[in-house]
C-alpha positions, 0 to 999 in steps of 0.5 A, spaced: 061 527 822 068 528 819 066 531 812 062 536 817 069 539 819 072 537 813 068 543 810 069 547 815 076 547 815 076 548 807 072 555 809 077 557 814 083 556 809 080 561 804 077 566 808 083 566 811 087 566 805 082 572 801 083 576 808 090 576 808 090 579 800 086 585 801 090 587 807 097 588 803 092 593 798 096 601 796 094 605 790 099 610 789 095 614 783 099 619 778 096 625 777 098 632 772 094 639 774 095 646 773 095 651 778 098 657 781 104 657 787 100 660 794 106 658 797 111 653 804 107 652 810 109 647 816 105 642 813 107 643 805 106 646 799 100 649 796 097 651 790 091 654 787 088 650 782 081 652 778 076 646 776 069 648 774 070 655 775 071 653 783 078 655 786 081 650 791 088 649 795 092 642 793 097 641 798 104 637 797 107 634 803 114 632 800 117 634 792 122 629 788 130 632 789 130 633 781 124 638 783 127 641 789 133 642 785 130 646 779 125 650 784 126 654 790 119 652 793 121 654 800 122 661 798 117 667 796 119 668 789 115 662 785 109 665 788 103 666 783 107 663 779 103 657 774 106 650 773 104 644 771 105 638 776 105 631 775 104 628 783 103 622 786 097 621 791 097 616 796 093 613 803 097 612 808 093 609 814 095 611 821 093 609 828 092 615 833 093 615 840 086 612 841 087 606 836 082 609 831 085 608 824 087 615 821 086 617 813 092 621 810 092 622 803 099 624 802 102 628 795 108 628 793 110 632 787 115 628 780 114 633 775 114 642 776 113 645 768 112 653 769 108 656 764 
């Protein structure tokens, strides 16, 4: 009888320890693109970038202080400009008002090169 809870316990311990690893989990991806200022809504910055012959719409919530310094994205002057850019992507995982998690992907710009 003793050994029966023994052997349940010993799964408890490592099902509790294998839970508590994949929990403290966040990948932050570097990634460098090519694409064209579009300009400063509320919620970022755009940009158009091309792949396959397909146009599509990055967005970047926040932008390094050496970038902000180097490039005024909050005015009109940059857009239609072509840049390089070295960002991070990252997700953040929130509760809305109900309890239901909320996936995020957050951008953040490291690295503005015009072209």
């Amino acid at each position: 009888m003793k050994a029966k809870y023994s052997i349940l316990g010993l799964i408890a311990i490592f099902s509790f320890i294998l839970t508590g690893f994949t929990s403290l989990k966040v990948q932050e991806d570097t990634i460098v693109i090519t694409a064209i200022f579009d300009g400063k809504e509320d919620y970022g910055y755009n940009f158009v970038a091309t792949s396959d012959d397909l146009e599509y719409t990055v967005t970047f919530h926040k932008i390094s202080d050496e970038v902000a310094k180097s490039f005024d994205l909050n005015s009109d002057k940059l857009i239609g400009t072509k840049f390089k850019i070295t960002y991070t992507s990252k997700m953040v995982v929130t509760k809305d008002e109900d309890g239901y998690d909320y996936e995020e992907e957050i951008n953040t710009i490291k690295k503005l090169q015009k072209l």
